[in-house]
C-alpha positions in Angstrom: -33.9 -37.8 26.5 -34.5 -34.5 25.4 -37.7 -32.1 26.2 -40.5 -31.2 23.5 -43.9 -30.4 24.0 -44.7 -33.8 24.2 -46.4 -36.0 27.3 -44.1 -37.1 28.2 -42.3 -34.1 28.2 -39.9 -35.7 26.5 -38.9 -37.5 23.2 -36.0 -40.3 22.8 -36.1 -39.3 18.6 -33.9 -35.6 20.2 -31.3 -37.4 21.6 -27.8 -37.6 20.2 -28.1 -41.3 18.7 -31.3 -41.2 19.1 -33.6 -44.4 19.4 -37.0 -44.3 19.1 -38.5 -47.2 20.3 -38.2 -46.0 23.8 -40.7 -43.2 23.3 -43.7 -44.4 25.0 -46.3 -45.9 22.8 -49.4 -44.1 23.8 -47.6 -40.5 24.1 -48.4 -37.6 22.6 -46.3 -35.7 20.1 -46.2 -32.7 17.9 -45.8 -34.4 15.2 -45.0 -38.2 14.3 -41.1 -38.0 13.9 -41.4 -37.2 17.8 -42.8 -40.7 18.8 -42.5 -44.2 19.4 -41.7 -45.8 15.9 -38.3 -48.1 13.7 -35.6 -45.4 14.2 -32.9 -44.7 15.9 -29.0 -44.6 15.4 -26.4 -47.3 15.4 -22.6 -46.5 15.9 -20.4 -44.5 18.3 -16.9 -43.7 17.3 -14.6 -41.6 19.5 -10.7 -40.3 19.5 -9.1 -38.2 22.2 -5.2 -36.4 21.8 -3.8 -39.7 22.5 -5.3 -41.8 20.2 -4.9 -39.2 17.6 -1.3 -39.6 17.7 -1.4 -43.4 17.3 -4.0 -43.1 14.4 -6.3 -44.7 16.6 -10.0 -43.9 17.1 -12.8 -46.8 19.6 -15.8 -47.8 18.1 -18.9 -49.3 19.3 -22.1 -51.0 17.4 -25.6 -51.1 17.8 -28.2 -48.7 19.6 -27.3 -46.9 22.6 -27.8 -48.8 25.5 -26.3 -47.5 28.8 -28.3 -47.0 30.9 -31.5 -47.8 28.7 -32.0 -50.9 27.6 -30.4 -53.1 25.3 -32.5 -53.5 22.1 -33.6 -56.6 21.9 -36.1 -58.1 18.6 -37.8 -60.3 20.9 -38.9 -57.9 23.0 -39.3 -54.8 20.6 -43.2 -54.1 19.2 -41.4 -53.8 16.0 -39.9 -57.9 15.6 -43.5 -58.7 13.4 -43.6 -55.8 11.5 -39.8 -54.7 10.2 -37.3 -57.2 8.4 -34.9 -58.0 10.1 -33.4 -60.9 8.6 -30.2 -61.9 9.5 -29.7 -59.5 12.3 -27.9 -60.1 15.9 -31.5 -60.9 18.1 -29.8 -58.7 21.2 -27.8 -55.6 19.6 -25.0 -55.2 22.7 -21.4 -55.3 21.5 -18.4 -54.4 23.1 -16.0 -51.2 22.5 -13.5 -51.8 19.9 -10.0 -49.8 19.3 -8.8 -49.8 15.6 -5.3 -48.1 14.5 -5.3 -46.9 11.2 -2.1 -47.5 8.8 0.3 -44.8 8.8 1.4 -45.1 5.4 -0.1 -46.5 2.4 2.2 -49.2 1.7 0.9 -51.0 4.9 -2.5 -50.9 3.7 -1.3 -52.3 -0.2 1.2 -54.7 0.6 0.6 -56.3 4.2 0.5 -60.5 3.8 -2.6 -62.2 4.3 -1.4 -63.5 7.4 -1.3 -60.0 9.1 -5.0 -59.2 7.3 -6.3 -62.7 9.0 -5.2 -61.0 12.4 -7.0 -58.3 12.0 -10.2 -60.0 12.1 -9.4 -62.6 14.8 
C-alpha cells in the first residue's frame, strides 16, 4: 500500500497493480480515485536473463493476492452492483510459463495436434 494523505494513511489505488477494493470503506481521501471503489489491475507477467534466452516469460491472472486477500464476488461489496457475468467467483490462479516460437514458421504451420497441447 502506498502513503497519501489519506486516513488511513494509506491508499491500495497507489500500488503497483493496484486494487481498490481493499481501501477501507469509510476512509477518507483527497479525492475519489484514492478510495474504496471497482478498480484495480489484473495480470502479472515477468522474464528474467534465463527465460529471455528460451523466449520464455511467467504469467499470472487475476488481482494481486499475496499476502492480501484473494478477491472473491461473494464477499466483495461490489457482487450487486458491477456485472460480472460469467466471471471465475474466486479470482486465484496459478503462475503459468509460456515459450514463445522462435521462428515464424512454427507459429504458421504447427499441426493441430501440437496447438491442442498447448491448451491442455
Amino acid at each position: 500500500m502506498a502513503r497519501c494523505d489519506c486516513d488511513p494513511p494509506f491508499s491500495a489505488e497507489n500500488a503497483i497493480s493496484c486494487r481498490s477494493d481493499l481501501n477501507p470503506e469509510n476512509g477518507s481521501y483527497p479525492f475519489p480515485a484514492l478510495g474504496h471503489r471497482d478498480h484495480g489491475a489484473t495480470d502479472m507477467k515477468v522474464t528474467n536473463s534465463q527465460l529471455i534466452e528460451s523466449l520464455s516469460f511467467t504469467a499470472i491472472a487475476g488481482p494481486t493476492h499475496d499476502p492480501t486477500p484473494v478477491f472473491d464476488w461473494t464477499t466483495t461489496p461490489f457482487q450487486e452492483i458491477v456485472p460480472h457475468n460469467g466471471q471465475p467467483t474466486r479470482w486465484t490462479f496459478e503462475p503459468v510459463t509460456h515459450r514463445w516460437s522462435s521462428s515464424l514458421y512454427d507459429v504458421h504451420y504447427r499441426d493441430d495436434t501440437e496447438l491442442d497441447q498447448d491448451f491442455s
